[in-house]
Z-matrix of the N, CA and C atoms (Angstrom, degrees):
N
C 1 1.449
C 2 1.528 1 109.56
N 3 1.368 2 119.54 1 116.69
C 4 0.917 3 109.80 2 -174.90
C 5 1.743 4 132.82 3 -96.94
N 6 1.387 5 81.91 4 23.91
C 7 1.983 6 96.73 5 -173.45
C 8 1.499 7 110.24 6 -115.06
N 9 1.620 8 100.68 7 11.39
C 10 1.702 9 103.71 8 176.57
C 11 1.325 10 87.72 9 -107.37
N 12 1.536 11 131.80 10 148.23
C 13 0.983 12 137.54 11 145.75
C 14 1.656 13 113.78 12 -142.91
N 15 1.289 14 106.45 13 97.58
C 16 1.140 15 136.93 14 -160.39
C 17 1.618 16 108.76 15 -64.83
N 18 1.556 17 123.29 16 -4.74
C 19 1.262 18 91.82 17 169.84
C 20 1.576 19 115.52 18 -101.98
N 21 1.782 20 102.26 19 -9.35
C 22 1.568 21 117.31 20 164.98
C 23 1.419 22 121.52 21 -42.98
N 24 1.632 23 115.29 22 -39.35
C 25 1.025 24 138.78 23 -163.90
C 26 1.555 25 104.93 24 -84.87
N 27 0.990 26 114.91 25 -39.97
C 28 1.383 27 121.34 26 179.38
C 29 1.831 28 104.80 27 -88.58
N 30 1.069 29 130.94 28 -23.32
C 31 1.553 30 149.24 29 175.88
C 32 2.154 31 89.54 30 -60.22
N 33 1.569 32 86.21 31 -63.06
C 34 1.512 33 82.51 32 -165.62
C 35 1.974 34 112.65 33 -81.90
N 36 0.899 35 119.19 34 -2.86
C 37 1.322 36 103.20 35 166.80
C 38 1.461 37 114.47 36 -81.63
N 39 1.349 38 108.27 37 -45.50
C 40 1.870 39 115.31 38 158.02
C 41 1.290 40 105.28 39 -8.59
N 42 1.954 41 114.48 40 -76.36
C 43 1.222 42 124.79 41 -138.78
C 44 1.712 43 84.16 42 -95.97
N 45 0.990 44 137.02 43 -2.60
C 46 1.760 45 132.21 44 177.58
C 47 1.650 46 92.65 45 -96.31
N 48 1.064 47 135.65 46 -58.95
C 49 1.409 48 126.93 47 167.31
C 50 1.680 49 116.75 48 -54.40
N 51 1.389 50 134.33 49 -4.77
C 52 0.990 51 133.35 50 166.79
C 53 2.233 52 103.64 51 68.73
N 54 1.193 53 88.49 52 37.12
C 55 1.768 54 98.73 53 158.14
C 56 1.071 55 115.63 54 -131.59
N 57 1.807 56 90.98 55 159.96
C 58 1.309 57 115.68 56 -164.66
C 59 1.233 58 122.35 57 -70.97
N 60 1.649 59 141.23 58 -142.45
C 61 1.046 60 135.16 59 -177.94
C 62 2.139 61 90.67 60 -135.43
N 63 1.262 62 103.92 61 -24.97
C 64 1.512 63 113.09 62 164.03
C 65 1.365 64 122.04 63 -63.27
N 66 1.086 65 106.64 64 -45.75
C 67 1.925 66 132.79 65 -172.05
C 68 1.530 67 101.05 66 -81.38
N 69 1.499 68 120.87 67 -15.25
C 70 1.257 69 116.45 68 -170.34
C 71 1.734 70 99.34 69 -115.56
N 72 1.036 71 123.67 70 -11.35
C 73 1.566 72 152.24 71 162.25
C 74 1.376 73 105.86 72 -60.99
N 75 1.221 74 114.08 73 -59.47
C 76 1.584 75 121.85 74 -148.65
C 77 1.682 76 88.06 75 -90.57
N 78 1.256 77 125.68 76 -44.94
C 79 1.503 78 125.25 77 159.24
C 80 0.986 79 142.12 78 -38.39
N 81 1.296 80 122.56 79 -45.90
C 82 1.802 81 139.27 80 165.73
C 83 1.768 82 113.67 81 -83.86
N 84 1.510 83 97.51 82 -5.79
C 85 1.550 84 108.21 83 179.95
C 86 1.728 85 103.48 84 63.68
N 87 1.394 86 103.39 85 69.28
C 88 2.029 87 90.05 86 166.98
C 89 1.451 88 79.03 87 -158.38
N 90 1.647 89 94.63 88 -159.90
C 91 1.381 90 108.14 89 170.10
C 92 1.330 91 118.19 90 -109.32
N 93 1.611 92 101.78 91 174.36
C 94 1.669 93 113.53 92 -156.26
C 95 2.285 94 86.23 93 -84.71
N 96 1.221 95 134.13 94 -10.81
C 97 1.477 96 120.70 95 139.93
C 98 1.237 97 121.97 96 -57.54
N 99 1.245 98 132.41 97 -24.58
C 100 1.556 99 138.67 98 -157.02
C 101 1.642 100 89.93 99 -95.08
N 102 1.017 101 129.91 100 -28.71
C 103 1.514 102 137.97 101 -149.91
C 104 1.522 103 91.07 102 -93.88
N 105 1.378 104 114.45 103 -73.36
C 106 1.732 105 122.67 104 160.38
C 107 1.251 106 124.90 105 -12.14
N 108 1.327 107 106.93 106 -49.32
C 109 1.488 108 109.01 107 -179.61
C 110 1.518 109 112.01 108 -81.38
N 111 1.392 110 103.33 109 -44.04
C 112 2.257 111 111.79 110 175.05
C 113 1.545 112 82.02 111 -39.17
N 114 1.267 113 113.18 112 -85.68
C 115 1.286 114 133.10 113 -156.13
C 116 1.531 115 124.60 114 -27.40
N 117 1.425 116 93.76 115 -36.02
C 118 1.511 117 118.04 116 161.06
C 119 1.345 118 134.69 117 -36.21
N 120 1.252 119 90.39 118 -88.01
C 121 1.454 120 138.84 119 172.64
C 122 1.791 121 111.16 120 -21.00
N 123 0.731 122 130.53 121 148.20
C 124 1.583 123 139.18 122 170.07
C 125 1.407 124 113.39 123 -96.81
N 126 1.854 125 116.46 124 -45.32
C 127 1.359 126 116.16 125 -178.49
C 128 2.083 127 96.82 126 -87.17
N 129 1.279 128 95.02 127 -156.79
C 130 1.328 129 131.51 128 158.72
C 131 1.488 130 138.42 129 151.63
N 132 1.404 131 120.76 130 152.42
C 133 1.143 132 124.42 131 -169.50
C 134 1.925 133 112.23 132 -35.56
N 135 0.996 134 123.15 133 164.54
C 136 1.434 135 124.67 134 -163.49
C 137 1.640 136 102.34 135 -99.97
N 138 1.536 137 99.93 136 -35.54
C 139 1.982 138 98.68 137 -168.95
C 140 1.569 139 73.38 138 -88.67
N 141 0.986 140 160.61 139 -63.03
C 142 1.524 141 153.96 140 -156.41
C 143 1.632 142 98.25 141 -53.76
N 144 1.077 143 121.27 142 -35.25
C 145 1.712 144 121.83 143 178.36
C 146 1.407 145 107.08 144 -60.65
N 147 1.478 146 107.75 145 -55.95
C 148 1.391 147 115.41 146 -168.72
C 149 1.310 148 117.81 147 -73.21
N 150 1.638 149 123.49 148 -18.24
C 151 1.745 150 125.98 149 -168.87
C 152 1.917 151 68.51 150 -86.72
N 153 0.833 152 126.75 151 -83.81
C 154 1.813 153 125.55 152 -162.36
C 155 1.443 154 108.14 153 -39.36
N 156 1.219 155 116.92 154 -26.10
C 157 1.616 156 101.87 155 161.89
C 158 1.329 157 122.08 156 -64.30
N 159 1.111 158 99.63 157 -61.45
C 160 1.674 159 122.56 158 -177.31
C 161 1.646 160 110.34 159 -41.56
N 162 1.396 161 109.20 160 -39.21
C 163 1.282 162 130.06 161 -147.14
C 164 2.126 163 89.89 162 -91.95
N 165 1.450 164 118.49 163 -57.50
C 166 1.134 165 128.72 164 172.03
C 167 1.676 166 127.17 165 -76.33
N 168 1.822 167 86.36 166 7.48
C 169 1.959 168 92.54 167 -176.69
C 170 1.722 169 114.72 168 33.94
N 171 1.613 170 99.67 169 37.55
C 172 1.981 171 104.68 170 161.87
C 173 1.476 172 95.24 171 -136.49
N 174 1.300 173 92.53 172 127.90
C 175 2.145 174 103.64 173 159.58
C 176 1.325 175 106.70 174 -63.18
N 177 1.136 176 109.72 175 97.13
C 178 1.583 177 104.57 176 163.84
C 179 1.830 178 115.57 177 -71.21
N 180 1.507 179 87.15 178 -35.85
C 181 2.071 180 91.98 179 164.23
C 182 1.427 181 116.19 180 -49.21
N 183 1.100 182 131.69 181 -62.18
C 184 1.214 183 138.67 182 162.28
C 185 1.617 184 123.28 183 -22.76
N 186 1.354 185 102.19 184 -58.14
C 187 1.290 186 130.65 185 173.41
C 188 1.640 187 125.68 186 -48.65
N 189 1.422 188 90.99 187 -43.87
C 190 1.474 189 116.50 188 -174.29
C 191 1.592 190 96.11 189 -85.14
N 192 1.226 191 136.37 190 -61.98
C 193 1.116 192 134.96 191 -178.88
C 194 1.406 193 132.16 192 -60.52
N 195 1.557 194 114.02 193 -15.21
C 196 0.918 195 102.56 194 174.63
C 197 1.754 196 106.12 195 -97.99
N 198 1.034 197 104.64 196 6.01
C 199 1.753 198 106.89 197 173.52
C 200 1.089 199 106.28 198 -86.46
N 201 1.426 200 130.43 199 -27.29
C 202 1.211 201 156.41 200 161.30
C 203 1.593 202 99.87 201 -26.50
N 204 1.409 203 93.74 202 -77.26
C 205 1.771 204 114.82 203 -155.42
C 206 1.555 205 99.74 204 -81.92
N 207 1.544 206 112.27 205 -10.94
C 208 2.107 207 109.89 206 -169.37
C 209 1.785 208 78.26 207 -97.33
N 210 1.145 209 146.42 208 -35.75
C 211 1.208 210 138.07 209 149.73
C 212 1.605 211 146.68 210 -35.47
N 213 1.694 212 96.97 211 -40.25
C 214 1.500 213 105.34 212 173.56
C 215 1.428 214 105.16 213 -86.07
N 216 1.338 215 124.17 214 -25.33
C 217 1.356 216 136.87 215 163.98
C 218 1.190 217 104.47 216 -23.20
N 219 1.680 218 110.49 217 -85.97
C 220 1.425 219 132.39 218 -157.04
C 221 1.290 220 111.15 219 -68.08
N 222 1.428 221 140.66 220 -39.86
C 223 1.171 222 146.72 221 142.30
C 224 1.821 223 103.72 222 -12.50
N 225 1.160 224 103.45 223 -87.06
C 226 1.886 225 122.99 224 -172.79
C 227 1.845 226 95.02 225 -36.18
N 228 1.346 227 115.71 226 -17.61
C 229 1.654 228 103.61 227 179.72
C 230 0.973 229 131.74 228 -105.02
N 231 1.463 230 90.57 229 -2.03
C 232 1.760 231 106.01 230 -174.54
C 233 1.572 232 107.35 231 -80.17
């Protein structure tokens, strides 16, 4: 799917929860380069999805899937 890009999604709950990119570093245990690149990224690892869910108390699974399914939707009408 190419209208999820999952590290946007995770970029903007950061900045809707009002954290940093340090504070979100020092949390996942890496560095604030390591974060840059997640942040980047469109895909990502799946247990890395779920510690950042857990970690930001938002389903990003959830999130993703239901763009998923408001997607396969619109497809089926065309």
């Amino acid at each position: 799917m190419e209208s999820i890009h999952i590290g946007n999604m995770i970029k903007a709950e950061l900045k809707a929860q009002g954290r940093t990119v340090t504070w979100f570093a020092k949390a996942i245990h890496t560095d604030r380069t390591n974060v840059y690149k997640i942040l980047s990224k469109d895909t990502i690892d799946l247990k890395l999805l779920i510690r950042i869910s857990k970690l930001l108390h938002h389903n990003f699974l959830l999130e993703c899937s239901s763009t998923i399914l408001f997607e396969a939707q619109k497809a089926t009408k065309v």
